[in-house]
Steps between C-alpha positions, in 0.01 A plus 500: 500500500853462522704215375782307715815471344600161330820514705282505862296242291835274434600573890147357657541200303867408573370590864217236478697250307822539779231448778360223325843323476581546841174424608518073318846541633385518887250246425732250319771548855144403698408276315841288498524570904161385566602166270848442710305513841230285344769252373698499810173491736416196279846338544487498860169392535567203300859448652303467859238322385675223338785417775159535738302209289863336424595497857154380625514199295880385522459583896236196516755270336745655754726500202643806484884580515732829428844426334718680274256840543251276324213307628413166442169292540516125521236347381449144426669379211579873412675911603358815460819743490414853537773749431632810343574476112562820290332721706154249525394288802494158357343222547642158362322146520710210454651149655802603575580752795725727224462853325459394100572901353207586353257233534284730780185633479567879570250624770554878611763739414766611797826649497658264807352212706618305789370234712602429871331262699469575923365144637141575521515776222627541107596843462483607140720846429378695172646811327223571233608692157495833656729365826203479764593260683233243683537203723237267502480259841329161463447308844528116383177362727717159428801614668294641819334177526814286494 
């Protein structure tokens, strides 16, 4: 029985151990694409979700108003500002109807956010992290009733 050369020996193992490094290599770039769709999926879900519950309550106090690209929620004795702060949706409970820097609880991360309102409708315009942009259209059921 013949023997195989160490140097064909030292040439299948460098093989395997390449193809093994390039093999965690393609997993690690799936693995951190699968996360970046997860986290973005997860983003917008909660982004629509929230102004959806937000909306649905403030639109029963009929207390909602757009100013300054920021919107405001009266409610009795207190605001709720939401707005864009260092790349975070904010939102910021207090008495007064003014932005305090860094006193809001950060809810989703976006890259741009605007806020328009169209009588019966709030029109929110978002440019997530990877510059999709979304619009999100809230009928107010307190404006079509007025």
């Amino acid at each position: 029985m013949r023997q195989i050369s160490p140097i064909i020996h030292w040439i299948i193992l460098s093989t395997f151990a390449l193809a093994m490094v390039f093999m965690l290599y393609l997993a690690a770039i799936t693995f951190d694409r699968m996360h970046d769709e997860a986290n973005q999926m997860f983003n917008e879900r909660t982004l629509h979700l929230y102004f959806n519950q937000r909306f649905k309550q403030a639109d029963a106090l009929g207390a909602l108003v757009v100013e300054d690209n920021r919107l405001q929620i009266n409610h009795p004795g207190y605001y709720t500002l939401l707005y864009l702060e260092d790349g975070y949706l904010v939102e910021q409970v207090s008495e007064t109807n003014q932005i305090l820097e860094k006193s809001g609880q950060r809810i989703a991360e976006i890259a741009k956010l605007s806020f328009r309102s169209d009588g019966q409708q709030i029109i929110v315009d978002v440019i997530h992290k990877d510059l999709e942009a979304k619009s999100y259209h809230f009928t107010l059921i307190s404006e079509v009733n007025s």
